[in-house]
VOPAGU-2260 file (C-alpha; in pm, 1 decimal, decimal comma):
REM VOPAGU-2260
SITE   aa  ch    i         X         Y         Z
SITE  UNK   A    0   -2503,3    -809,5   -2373,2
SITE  UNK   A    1   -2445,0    -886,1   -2000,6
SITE  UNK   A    2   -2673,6   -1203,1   -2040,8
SITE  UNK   A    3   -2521,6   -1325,6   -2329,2
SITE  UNK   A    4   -2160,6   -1243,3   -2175,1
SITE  UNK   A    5   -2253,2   -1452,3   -1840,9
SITE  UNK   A    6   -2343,3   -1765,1   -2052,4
SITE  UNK   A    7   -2013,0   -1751,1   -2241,6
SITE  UNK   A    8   -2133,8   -1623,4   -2566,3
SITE  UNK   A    9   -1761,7   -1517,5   -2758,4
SITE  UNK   A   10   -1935,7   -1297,9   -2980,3
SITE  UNK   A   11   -2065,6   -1088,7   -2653,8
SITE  UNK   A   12   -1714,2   -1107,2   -2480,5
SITE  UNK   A   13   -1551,0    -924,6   -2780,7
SITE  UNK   A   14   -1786,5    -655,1   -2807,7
SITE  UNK   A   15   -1810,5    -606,7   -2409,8
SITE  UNK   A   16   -1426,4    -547,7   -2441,1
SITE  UNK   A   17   -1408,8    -367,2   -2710,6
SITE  UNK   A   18   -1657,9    -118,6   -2543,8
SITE  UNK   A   19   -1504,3     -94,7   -2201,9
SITE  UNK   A   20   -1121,9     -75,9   -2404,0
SITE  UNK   A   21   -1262,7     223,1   -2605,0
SITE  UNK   A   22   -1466,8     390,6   -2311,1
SITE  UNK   A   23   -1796,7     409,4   -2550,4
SITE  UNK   A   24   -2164,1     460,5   -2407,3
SITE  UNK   A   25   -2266,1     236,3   -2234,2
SITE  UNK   A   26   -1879,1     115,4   -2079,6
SITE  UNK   A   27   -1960,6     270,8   -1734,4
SITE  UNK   A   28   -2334,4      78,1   -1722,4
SITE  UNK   A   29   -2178,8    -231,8   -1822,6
SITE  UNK   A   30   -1910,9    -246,9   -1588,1
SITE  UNK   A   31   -2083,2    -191,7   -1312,1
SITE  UNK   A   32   -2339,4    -447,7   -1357,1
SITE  UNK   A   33   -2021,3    -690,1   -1388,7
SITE  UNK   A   34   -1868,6    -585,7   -1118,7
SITE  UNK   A   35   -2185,0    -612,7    -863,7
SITE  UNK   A   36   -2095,5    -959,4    -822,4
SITE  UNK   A   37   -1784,7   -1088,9    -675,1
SITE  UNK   A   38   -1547,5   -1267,5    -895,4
SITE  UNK   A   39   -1320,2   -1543,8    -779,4
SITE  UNK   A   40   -1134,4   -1551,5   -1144,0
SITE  UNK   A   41    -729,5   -1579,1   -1026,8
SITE  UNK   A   42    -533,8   -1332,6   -1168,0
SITE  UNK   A   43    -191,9   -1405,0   -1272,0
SITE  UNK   A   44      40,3   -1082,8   -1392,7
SITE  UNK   A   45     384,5   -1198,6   -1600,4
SITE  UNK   A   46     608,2    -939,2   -1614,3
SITE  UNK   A   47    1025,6    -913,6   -1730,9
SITE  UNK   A   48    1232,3    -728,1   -1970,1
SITE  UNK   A   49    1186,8    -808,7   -2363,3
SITE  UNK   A   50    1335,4   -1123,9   -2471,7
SITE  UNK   A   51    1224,6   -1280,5   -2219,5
SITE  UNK   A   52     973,5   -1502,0   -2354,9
SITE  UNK   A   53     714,4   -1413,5   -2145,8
SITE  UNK   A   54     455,5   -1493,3   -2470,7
SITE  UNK   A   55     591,3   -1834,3   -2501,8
SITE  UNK   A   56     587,1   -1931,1   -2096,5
SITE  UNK   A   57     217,5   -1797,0   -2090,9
SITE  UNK   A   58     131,1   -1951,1   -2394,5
SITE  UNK   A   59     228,6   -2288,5   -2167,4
SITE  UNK   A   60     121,8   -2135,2   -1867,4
SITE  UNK   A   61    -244,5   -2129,4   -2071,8
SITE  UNK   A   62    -201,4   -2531,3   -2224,9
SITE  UNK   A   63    -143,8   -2592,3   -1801,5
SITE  UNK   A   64    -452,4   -2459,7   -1688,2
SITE  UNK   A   65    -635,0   -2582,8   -1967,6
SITE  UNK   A   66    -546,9   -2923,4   -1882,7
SITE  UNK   A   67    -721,2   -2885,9   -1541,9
SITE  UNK   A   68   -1035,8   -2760,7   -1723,6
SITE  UNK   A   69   -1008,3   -2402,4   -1653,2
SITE  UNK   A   70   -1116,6   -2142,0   -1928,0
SITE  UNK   A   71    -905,8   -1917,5   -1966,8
SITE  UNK   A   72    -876,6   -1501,7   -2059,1
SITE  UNK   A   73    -549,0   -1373,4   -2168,7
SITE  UNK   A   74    -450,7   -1014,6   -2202,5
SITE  UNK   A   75    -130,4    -920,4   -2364,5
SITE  UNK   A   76     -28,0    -600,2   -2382,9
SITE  UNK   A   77     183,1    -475,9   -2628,7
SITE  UNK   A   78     376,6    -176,4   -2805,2
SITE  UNK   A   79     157,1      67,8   -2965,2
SITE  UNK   A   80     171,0     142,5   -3348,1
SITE  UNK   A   81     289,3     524,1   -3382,6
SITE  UNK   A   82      50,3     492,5   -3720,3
SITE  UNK   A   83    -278,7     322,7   -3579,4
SITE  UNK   A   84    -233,6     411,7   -3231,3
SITE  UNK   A   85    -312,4       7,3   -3219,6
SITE  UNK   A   86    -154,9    -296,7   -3019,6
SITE  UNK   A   87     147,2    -411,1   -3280,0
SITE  UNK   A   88      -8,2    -756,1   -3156,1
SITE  UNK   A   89     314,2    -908,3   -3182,9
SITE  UNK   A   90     257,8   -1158,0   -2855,0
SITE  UNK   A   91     -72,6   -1237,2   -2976,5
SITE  UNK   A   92     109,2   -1374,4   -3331,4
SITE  UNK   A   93     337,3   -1587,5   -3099,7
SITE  UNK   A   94      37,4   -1696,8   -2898,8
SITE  UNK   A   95     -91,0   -1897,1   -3228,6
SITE  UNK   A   96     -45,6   -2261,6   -3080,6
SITE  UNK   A   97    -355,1   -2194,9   -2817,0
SITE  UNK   A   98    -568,3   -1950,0   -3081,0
SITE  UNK   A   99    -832,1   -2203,5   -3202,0
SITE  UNK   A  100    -901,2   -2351,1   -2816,1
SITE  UNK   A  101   -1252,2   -2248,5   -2748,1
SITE  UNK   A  102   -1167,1   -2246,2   -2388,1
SITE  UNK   A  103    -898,0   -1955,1   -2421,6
SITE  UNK   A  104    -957,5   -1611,9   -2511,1
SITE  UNK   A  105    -709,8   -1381,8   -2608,6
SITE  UNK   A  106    -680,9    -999,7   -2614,4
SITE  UNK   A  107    -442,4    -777,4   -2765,8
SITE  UNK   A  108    -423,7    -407,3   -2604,9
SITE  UNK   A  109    -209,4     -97,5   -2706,2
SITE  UNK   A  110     -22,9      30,0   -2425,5
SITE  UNK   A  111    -105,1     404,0   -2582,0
SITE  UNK   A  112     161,7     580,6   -2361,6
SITE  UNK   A  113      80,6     446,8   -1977,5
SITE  UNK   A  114     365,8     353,5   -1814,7
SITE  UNK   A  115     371,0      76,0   -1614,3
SITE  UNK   A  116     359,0    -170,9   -1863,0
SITE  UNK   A  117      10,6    -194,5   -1872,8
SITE  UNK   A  118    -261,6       7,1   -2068,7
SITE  UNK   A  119    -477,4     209,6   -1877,6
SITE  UNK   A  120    -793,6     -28,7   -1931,3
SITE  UNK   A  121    -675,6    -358,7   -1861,0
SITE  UNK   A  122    -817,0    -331,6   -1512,3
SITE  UNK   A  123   -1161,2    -350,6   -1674,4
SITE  UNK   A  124   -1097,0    -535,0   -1898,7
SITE  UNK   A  125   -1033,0    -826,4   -1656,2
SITE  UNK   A  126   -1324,2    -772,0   -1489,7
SITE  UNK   A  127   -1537,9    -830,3   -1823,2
SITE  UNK   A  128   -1337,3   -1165,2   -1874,5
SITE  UNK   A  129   -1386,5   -1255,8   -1533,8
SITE  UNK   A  130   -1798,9   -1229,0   -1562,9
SITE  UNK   A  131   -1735,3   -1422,7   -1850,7
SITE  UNK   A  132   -1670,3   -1739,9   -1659,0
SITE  UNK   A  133   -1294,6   -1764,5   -1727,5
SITE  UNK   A  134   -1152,8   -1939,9   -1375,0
SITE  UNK   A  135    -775,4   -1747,3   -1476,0
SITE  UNK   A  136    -695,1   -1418,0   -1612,7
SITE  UNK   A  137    -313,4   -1410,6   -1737,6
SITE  UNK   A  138    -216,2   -1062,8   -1812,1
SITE  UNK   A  139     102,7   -1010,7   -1977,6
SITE  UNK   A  140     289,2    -658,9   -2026,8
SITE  UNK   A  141     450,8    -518,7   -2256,8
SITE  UNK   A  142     803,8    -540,0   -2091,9
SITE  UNK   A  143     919,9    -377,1   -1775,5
SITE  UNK   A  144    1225,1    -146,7   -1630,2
SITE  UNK   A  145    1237,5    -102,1   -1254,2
SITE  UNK   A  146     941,4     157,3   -1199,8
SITE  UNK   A  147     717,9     -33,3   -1383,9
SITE  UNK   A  148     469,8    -224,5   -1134,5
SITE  UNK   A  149     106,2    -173,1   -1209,9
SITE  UNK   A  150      90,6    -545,5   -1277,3
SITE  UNK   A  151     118,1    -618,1    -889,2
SITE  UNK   A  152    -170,5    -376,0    -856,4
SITE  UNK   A  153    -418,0    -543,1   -1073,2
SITE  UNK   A  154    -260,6    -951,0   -1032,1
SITE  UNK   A  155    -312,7   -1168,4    -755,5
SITE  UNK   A  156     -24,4   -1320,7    -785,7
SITE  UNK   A  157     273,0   -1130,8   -1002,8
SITE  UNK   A  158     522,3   -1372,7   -1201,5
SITE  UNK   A  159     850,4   -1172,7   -1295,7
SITE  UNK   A  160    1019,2   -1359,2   -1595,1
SITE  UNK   A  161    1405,6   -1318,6   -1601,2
SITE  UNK   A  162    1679,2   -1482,5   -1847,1
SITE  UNK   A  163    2044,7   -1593,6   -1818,3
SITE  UNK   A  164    2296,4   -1330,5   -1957,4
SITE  UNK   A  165    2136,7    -989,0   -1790,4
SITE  UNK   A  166    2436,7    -906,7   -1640,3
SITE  UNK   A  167    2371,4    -616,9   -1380,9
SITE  UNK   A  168    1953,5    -589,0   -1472,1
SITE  UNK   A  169    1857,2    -808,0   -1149,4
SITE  UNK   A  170    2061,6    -505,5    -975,0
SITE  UNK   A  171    1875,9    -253,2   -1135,0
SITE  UNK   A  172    1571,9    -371,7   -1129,9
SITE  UNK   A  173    1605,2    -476,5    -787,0
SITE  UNK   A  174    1480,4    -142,7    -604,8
SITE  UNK   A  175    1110,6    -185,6    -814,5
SITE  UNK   A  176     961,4    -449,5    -978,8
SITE  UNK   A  177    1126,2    -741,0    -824,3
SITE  UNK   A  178     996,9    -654,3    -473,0
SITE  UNK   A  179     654,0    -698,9    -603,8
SITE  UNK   A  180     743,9   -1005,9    -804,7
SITE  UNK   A  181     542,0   -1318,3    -596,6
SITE  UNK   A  182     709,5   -1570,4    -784,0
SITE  UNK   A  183    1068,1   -1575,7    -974,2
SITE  UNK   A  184    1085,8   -1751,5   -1294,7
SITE  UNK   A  185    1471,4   -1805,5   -1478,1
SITE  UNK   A  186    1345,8   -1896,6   -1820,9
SITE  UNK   A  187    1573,3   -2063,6   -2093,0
SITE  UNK   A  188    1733,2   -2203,2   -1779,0
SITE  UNK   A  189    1905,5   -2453,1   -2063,7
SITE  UNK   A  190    2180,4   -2154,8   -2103,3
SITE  UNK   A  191    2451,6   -2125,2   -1946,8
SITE  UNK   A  192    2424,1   -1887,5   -1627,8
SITE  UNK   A  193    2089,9   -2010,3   -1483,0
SITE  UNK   A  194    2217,3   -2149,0   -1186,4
SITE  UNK   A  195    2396,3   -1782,0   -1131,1
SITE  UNK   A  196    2074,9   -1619,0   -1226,4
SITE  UNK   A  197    1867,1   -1850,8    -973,5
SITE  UNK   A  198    2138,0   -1780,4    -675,0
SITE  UNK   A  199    2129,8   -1375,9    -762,1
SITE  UNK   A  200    1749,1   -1348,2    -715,3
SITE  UNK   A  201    1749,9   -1572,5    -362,6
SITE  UNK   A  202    2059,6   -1385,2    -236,4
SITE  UNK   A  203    1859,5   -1055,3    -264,7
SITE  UNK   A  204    1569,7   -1188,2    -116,0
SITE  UNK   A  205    1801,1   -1330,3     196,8
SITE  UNK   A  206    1856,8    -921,6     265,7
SITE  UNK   A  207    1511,4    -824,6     311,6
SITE  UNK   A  208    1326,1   -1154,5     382,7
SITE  UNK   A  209    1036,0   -1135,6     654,3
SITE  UNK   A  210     920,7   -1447,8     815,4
SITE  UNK   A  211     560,9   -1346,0     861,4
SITE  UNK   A  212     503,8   -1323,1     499,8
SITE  UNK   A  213     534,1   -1488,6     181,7
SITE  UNK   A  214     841,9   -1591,3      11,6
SITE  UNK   A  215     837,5   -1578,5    -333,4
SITE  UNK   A  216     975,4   -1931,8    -477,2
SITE  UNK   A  217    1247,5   -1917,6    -753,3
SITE  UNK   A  218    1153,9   -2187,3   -1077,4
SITE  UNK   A  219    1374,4   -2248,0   -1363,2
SITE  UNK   A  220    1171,3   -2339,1   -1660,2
SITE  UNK   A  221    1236,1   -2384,5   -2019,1
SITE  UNK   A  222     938,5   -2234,6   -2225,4
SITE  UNK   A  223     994,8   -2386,5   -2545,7
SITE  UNK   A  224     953,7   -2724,2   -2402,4
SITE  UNK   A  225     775,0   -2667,1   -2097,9
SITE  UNK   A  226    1004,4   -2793,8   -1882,5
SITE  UNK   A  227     934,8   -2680,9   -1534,8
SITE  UNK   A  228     594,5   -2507,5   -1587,2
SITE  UNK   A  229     400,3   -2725,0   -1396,8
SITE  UNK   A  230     612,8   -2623,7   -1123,0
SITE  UNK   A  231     549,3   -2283,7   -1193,8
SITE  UNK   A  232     182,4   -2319,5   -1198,0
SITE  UNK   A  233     143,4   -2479,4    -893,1
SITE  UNK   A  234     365,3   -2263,7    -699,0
SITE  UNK   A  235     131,7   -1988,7    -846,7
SITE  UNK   A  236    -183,8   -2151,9    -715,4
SITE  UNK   A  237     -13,6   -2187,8    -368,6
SITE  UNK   A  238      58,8   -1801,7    -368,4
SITE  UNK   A  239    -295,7   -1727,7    -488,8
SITE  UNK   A  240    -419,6   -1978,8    -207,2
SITE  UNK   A  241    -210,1   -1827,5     121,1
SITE  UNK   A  242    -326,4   -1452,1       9,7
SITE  UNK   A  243    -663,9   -1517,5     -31,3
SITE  UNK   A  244    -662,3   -1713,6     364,5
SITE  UNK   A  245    -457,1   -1367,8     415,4
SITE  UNK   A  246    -718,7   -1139,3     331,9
SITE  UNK   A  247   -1033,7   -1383,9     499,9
SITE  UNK   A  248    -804,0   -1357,1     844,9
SITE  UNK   A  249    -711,7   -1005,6     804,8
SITE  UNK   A  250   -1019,9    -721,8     968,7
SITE  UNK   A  251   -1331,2    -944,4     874,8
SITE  UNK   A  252   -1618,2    -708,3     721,4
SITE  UNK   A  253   -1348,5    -438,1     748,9
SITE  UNK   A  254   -1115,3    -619,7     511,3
SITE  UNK   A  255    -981,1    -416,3     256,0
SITE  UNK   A  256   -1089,2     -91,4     356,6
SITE  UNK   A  257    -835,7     231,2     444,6
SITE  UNK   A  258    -853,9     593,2     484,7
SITE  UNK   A  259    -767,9     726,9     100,4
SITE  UNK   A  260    -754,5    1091,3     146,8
SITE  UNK   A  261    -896,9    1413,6     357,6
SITE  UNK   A  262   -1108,5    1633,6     153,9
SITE  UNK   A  263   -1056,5    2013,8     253,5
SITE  UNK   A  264   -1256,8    2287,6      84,6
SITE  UNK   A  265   -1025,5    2643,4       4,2
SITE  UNK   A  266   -1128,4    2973,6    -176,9
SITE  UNK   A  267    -795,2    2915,5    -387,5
SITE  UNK   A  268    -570,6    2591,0    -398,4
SITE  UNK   A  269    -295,8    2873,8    -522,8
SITE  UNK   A  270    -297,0    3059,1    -156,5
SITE  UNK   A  271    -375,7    2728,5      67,9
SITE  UNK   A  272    -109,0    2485,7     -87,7
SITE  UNK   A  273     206,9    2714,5      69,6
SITE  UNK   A  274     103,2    2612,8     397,8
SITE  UNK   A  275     165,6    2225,4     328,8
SITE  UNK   A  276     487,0    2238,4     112,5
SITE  UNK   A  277     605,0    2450,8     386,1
SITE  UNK   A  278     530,5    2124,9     601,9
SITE  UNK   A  279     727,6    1974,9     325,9
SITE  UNK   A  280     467,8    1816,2     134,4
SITE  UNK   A  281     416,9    1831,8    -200,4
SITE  UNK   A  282     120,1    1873,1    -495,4
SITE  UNK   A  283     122,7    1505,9    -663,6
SITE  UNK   A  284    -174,6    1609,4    -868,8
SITE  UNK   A  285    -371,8    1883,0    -985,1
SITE  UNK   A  286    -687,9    1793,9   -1219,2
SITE  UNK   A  287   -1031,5    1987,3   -1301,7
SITE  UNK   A  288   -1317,0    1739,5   -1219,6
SITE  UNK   A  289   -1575,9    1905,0   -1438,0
SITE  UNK   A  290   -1891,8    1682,4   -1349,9
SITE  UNK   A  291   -1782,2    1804,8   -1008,5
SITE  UNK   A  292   -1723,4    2187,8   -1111,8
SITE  UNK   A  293   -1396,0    2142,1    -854,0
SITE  UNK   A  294   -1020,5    2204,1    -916,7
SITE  UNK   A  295    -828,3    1939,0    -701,0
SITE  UNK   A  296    -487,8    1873,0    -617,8
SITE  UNK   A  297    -331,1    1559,7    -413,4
SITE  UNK   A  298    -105,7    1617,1    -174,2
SITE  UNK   A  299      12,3    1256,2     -52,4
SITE  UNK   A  300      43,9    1219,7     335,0
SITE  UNK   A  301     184,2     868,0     451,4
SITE  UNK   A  302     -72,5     588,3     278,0
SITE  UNK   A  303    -352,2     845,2     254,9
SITE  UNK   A  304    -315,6    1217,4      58,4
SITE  UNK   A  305    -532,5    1541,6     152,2
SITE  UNK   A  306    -709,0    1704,4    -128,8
SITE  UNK   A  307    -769,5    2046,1    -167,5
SITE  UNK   A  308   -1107,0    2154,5    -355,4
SITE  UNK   A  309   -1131,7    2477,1    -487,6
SITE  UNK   A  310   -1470,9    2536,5    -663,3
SITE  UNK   A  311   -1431,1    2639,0   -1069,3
SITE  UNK   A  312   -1813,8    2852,5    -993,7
SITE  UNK   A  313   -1979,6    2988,8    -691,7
SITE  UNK   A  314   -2305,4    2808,8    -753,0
SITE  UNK   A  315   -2120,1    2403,3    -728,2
SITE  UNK   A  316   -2140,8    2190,5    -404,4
SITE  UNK   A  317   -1786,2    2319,2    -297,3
SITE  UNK   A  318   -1857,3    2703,5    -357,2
SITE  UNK   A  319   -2193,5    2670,2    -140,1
SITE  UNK   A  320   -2068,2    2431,9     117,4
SITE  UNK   A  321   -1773,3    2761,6     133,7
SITE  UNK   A  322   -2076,1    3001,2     109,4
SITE  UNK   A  323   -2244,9    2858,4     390,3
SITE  UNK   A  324   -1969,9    2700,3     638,5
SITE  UNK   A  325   -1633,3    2858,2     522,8
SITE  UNK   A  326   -1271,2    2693,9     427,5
SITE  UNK   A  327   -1226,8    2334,8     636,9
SITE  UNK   A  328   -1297,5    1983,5     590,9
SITE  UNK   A  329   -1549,1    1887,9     372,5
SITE  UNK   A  330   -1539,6    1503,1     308,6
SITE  UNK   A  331   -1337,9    1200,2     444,8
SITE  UNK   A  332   -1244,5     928,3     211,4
SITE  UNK   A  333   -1246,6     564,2     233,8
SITE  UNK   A  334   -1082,4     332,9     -12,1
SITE  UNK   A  335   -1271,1     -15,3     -70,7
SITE  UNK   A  336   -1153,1    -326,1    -245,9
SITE  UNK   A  337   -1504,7    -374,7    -480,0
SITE  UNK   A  338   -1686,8     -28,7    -519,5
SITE  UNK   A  339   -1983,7    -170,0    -712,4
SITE  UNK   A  340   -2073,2    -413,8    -462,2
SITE  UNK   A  341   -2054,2    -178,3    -179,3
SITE  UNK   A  342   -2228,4      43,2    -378,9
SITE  UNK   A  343   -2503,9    -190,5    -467,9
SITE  UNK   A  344   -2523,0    -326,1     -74,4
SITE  UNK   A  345   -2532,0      28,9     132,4
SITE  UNK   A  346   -2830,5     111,2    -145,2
SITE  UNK   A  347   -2999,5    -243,2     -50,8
SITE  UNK   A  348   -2940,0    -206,5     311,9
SITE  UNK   A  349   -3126,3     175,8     322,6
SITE  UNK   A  350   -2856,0     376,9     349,5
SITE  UNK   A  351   -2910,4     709,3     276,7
SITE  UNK   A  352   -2688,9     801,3     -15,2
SITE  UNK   A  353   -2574,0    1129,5    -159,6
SITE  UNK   A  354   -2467,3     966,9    -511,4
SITE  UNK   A  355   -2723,4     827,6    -758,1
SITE  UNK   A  356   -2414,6     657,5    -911,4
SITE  UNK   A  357   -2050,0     570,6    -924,7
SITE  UNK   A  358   -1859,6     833,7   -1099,4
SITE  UNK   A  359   -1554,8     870,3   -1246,4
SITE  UNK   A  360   -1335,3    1149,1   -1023,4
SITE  UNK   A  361    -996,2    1294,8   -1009,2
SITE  UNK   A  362    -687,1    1050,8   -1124,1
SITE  UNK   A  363    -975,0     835,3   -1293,3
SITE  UNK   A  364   -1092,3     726,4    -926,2
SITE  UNK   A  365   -1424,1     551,4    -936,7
SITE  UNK   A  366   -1609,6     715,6    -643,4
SITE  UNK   A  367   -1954,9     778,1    -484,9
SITE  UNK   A  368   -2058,7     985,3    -152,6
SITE  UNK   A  369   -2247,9     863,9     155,0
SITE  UNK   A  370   -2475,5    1132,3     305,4
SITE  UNK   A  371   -2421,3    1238,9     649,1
SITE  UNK   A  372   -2723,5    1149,0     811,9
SITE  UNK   A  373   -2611,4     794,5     760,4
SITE  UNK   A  374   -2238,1     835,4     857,1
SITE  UNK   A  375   -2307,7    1050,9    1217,3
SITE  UNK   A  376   -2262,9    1360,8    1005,9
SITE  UNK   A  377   -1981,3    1341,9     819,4
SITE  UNK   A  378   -1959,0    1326,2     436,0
SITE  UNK   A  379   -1807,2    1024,8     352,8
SITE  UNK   A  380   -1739,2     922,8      -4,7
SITE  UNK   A  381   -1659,6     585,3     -72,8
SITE  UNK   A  382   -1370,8     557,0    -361,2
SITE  UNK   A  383   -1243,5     245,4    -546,1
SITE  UNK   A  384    -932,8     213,9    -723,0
SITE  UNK   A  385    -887,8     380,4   -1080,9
């Protein structure tokens, strides 16, 4: 499947996402033999409220990029059926003027509950497009409210759609989504209020504004007609362009990494947990990682968290490393940008690890452990994002 995928076969893409979507056997094997090689696919999130017409701008947004040669993969997420538990596929039916290019593919996904506006696969899902050969990824959601931001997460470059005739939404979307947005679009900018619209969004960015950083550009486009997409497509590419030469000036080989979390090993999570919240912290999480025969729970500490591990029986890796060397810290976590490939190059450059695999952990965390004979003797596990 991964052979036929890499030389484009359609057939091959469909089934790869199907199985990744559904989690089937196989998902976790095919994924990572995707993700071993680094993908320079751009990755464009559009975002806004329903109505809009975020299907209709991407849907141009797609014809654009097609006209410089670029296959694309579209994801659009939408509304779940509360019969099938399917995608409603209503922006895929709008999407019908760019169905029978060869170049595009298009995927309907459910949302199934996950807030965010996103379901919780479209991560991987991009990644299977993006060994596919497609040079753009356009993932639309389903339609946002202020908390909603995953998109900025997963998207190199985030495109927040608004319309004339919100009224008070920029204001109360203002404290979430639209500090994420990289680019401000005012579709239908025909209607009356545009201009209003247009001033709103660079007003609020005049509050905050830092000139060490990027500014996200404000383009009035008309999706029906495609007035102003170009525009929109090449302040896009500019966006995509200054974060990459952000990232390649940013720590070098270090790039991307941070401390994720502190791993601490307790007789009972119950008992140890006062101590923090009476530091004021608080549980985020608490999950059973059975592979693992752990109980965890996330306490979030600045950017990083510390997780207590209290074994489920005495005979797992936490109850003997408690056995033999008491409560204290058992692991330190690093987050890294591409865990396959770091995976794949500690293995090829001898490192001794203490995984024979990347796993799936707590909060759906892909993770594997370094052994301390390598690290100067601390367990280190290497995590990537969920």
């Amino acid at each position: 499947m991964l052979e036929r995928l890499r030389a484009g076969d359609v057939r091959a893409l469909a089934r790869a996402v199907s199985l990744v979507e559904d989690g089937g056997a196989g998902a976790a094997q095919l994924l990572a033999a995707v993700r071993v090689h680094e993908s320079h696919a751009v990755r464009i999130g559009v975002t806004g409220p329903p109505g809009a017409g975020k299907s209709t701008l991407v849907e141009q947004m797609v014809r654009w990029l097609r006209g410089r040669g670029e296959r694309v993969g579209v994801v659009a997420v939408d509304p779940t059926s509360p019969y099938t538990g399917g995608a409603l596929l209503g922006d895929r039916i709008r999407m019908q003027g760019i169905a029978d290019d060869e170049g595009v593919y298009v995927r309907s996904m459910a949302s199934r509950g996950a807030m965010g506006g996103l379901s919780r696969a479209v991560g991987d899902v991009c990644d299977v497009l993006a060994a596919s050969g497609r040079g753009a990824i356009v993932i639309e959601t389903v339609g946002v409210g202020q908390d909603e931001v995953d998109v900025a997460r997963l998207a190199d470059v985030t495109v927040l759609v608004l319309v004339p005739g919100m009224g008070d939404d920029v204001q109360s979307m203002k404290a979430g989504v639209m500090e994420m947005a990289d680019v401000f679009v005012v579709n239908k900018s025909d209607r009356e209020g545009a201009d209003r619209v247009a001033a709103e969004i660079v007003s609020m960015q005049g509050l905050g504004a830092a000139s060490d950083r990027w500014v996200a550009p404000v383009v009035k486009t008309v999706a029906t007609t495609g007035e102003g997409v170009a525009e929109l497509m090449e302040a896009v590419l500019r966006c995509a362009d200054a974060k990459r030469g952000a990232q390649r000036k940013g720590s070098g080989e270090a790039r991307g990494l941070r401390l994720d979390h502190l791993g601490v090993a307790v007789k009972s999570i119950a008992a140890a947990k006062g101590f923090y919240e009476a530091l004021g912290m608080e549980v985020a999480h608490e999950e059973t990682v059975e592979f693992e025969q752990v109980k965890t729970a996330m306490l979030p500490l600045g950017e990083s968290r510390i997780e207590l591990l209290e074994p489920t029986v005495e005979d797992s890796v936490i109850g003997k490393f408690l056995a033999k060397r008491g409560e204290g810290l058992h692991h330190i976590a690093v987050q890294v940008e591409e865990i396959d490939a770091m995976f794949a190059k500690l293995k090829a450059d001898g490192v001794r690890l203490a995984s024979d695999a990347v796993r799936v952990g707590a909060g759906g965390h892909r993770y594997f452990f370094v052994h301390p004979a390598s690290t100067g003797g601390v367990l280190l596990e290497i995590v990537g994002e969920a």
